[in-house]
Structures are given as structure tokens and as C-alpha cells.
N, C-alpha and C positions, 0 to 999 in steps of 0.2 A: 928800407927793406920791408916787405909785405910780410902779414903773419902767414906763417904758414895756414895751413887748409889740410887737414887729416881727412881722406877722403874713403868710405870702404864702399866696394866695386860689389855685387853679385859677380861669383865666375858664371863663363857661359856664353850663350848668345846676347842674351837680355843685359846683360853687362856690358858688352862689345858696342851695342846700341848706345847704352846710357853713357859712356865713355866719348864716341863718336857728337853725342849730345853736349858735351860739356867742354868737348876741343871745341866743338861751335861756339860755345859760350866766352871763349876766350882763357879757359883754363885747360890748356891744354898740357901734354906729357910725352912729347916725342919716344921716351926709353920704354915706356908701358906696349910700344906698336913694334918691338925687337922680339924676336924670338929666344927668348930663356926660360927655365926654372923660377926665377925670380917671382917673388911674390909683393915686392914694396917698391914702386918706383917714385923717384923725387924729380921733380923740375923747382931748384932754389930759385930762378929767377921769375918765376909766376907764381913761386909761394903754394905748391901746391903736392902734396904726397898722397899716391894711391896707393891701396892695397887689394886686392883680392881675398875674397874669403869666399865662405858655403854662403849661398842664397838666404837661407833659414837664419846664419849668426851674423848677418848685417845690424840686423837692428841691436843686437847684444852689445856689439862693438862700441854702435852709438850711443846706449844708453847707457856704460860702463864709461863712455868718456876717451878710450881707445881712437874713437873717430870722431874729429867734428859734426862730418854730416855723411849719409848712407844712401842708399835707394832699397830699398825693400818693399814686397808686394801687400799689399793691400792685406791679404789672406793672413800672412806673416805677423802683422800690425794690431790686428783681431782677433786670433790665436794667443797672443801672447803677453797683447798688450804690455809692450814696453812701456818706460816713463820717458817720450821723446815728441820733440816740436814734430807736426806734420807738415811738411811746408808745403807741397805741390803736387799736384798728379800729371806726371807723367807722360800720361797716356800710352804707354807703351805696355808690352805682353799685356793686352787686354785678354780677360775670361771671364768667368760667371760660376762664384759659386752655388752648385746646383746642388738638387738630391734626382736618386735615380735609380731606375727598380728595372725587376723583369717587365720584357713589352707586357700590357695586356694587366698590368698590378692594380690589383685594388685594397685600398686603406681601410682597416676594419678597424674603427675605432674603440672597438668595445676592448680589444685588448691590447699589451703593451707592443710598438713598434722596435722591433732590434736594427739600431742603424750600425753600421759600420763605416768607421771612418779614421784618418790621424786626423783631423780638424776639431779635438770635441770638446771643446769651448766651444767654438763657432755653431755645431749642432745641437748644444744644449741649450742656448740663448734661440739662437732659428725655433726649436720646437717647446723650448719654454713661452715663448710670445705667442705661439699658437696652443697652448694648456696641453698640450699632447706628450701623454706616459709614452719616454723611450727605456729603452737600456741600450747603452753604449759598446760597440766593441772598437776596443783602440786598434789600429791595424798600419803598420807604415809602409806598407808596399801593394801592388795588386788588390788595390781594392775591388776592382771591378767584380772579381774569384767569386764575394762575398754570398753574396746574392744568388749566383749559380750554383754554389756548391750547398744553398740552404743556410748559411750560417748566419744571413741577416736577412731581413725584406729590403732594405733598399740601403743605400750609399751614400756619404755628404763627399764633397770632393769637386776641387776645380775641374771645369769642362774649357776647353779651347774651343775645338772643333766636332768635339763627339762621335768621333772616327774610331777613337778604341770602346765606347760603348756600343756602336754598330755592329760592331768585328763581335761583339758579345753579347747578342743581343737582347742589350740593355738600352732604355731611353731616360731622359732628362724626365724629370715628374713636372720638378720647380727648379725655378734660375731665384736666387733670392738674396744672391748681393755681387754688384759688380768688379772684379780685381781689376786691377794695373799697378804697375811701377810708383811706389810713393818717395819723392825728396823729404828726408826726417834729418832733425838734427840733435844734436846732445844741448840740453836747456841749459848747461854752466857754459858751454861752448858757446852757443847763439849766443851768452851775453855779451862774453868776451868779444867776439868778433860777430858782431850784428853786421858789419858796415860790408865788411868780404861776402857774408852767408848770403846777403838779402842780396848783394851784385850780384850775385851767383844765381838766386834764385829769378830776379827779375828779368835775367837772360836767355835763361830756362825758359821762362813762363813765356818769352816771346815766339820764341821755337816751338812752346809747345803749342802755340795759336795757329803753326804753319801745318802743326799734323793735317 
């Protein structure tokens, strides 16, 4: 009998992906592609239990021990720095995070920068490494408002495609760290089943060389 594999999923599209990724891998879950409410699906004979949870509490799960191994974004990982193995990128939902102001902005550095962002870890280290006086506004929605309505000079925040900056016209200043999809695992977990996680991961890694 295979040890099991606690696996937590991102809901969503990017989950759908990662999921698609890992039936390739040979851990696959026939009941998880049924249409239900369910949120825990098991296949006993691959040894393998997914669940679904928020994008953002993936990594909680795995570093709490709930889940052997997760997928969480990069952004996620950086923000909040869990205590979890990194095992693999991805490559998937790639983006950039950026900063990002009125068209036309210019940086006066003689006085303090108000960024606005939910990232700020991320933008206190970004503009700590450049010596640059911020103050922070934490914001968890509609970032983009920030900036138009005066409340901040510019924005930290993942860019995809910069279609909703356009629509507001706002542009990228700086790209200043790459996101995607990261394989993390719980480090009491990886001991325990080093042998399942690395299968896991080295079937990944070959998939993810076909991106």
C-alpha cells in the first residue's frame, strides 16, 4: 500500500492546470473531474488525497502539516514566507511583480513615496534594497483606485497582462520579480515520504521542460 500524498490544490483555473499536471504525472484522481460541492477527493489506490482550498491558504496548509505538498505562487511564498521546501517552478500563471503609477509619474525623491499595496513585505524589501523612504498603505482590493483617486503615488501588485492598468490609465514603472506556480512541500512531510514527493516532483520537472 502507497503512503498516502495530502495534496492542496489552488481553486480556480490555475488549480485546474496544476491538477491536469499531476494526472500527467501519474497521480491522478478520477472523483476530483465530477461535478460536486466536495472539497476532499481520495484515489486509495494511487495513494493520493486532494483538496481544494483559497490560492493565498495553500501554503498555510503545507506548512501546518495539513498537506504534504501544495502549489502556491511565488508572490504567496514571499509575502509570507512560510517554513516550506520549494521544490519546482511550475511555470505556470506566470506574471511580474511590478510597481505602477499615473502615465507621465515622476519619482521625487527628496520626499517620502506612498505606495499602496496588499503585498507589503514584498514592497518594503523591493524599496528597502533601493534605500527609498515609503509609507505603506495596506489595501486588499482595487488597487489600481489608489493612485487615481490621490491616495498613493504608485502601486506594488501582480501585472498579468496590464489590461486593467490600461483601462486606468496607469502603466508598469518596474517588473521586479517574476511569479508562477511553485511545488512546496511540508519538511516533516518530505522526510517521511522523500521517495513518493521527489517521484512526484521529477515527473513534474519533466512536463514542466515540455512547456
Amino acid at each position: 500500500m502507497k503512503p498516502m500524498l495530502n495534496i492542496a490544490l489552488p481553486k480556480g483555473r490555475l488549480g485546474e492546470k496544476v491538477y491536469a499536471m499531476f494526472e500527467k504525472a501519474g497521480f491522478g484522481c478520477p472523483s476530483i473531474l465530477e461535478e460536486s460541492r466536495k472539497l476532499i477527493f481520495e484515489n486509495a489506490e494511487a495513494g493520493v488525497r486532494y483538496f481544494w482550498v483559497k490560492p493565498s491558504d495553500v501554503a498555510i496548509y503545507v506548512e501546518r502539516g495539513a498537506a504534504d505538498i501544495g502549489v502556491a505562487g511565488k508572490d504567496i511564498l514571499l509575502e509570507y514566507t512560510p517554513d516550506v521546501y520549494e521544490l519546482l517552478d511550475l511555470k505556470l500563471g506566470k506574471c511580474s511583480m511590478c510597481v505602477a503609477a499615473k502615465k507621465g509619474f515622476s519619482d521625487d525623491r527628496n520626499r517620502t513615496l506612498t505606495v499602496a499595496t496588499k503585498f507589503t513585505n514584498i514592497a518594503k524589501a523591493h524599496y528597502a534594497a533601493e534605500g527609498r523612504d515609503i509609507d505603506i498603505i495596506h489595501l486588499n482590493g482595487s488597487i489600481e483606485i489608489a493612485p487615481i483617486l490621490g491616495l498613493s503615488d504608485v502601486i506594488v501588485d501582480i501585472v498579468e497582462t496590464g489590461t486593467t492598468l490600461k483601462e486606468n490609465d496607469l502603466e508598469v514603472v518596474e517588473r521586479f520579480v517574476p511569479i508562477s506556480a511553485r511545488l512546496i512541500a511540508n519538511k516533516s512531510g518530505f522526510k517521511f515520504k522523500t521517495e513518493r514527493i521527489e517521484q512526484l516532483r521529477k515527473s513534474l520537472a519533466k512536463l514542466v521542460e515540455e512547456i
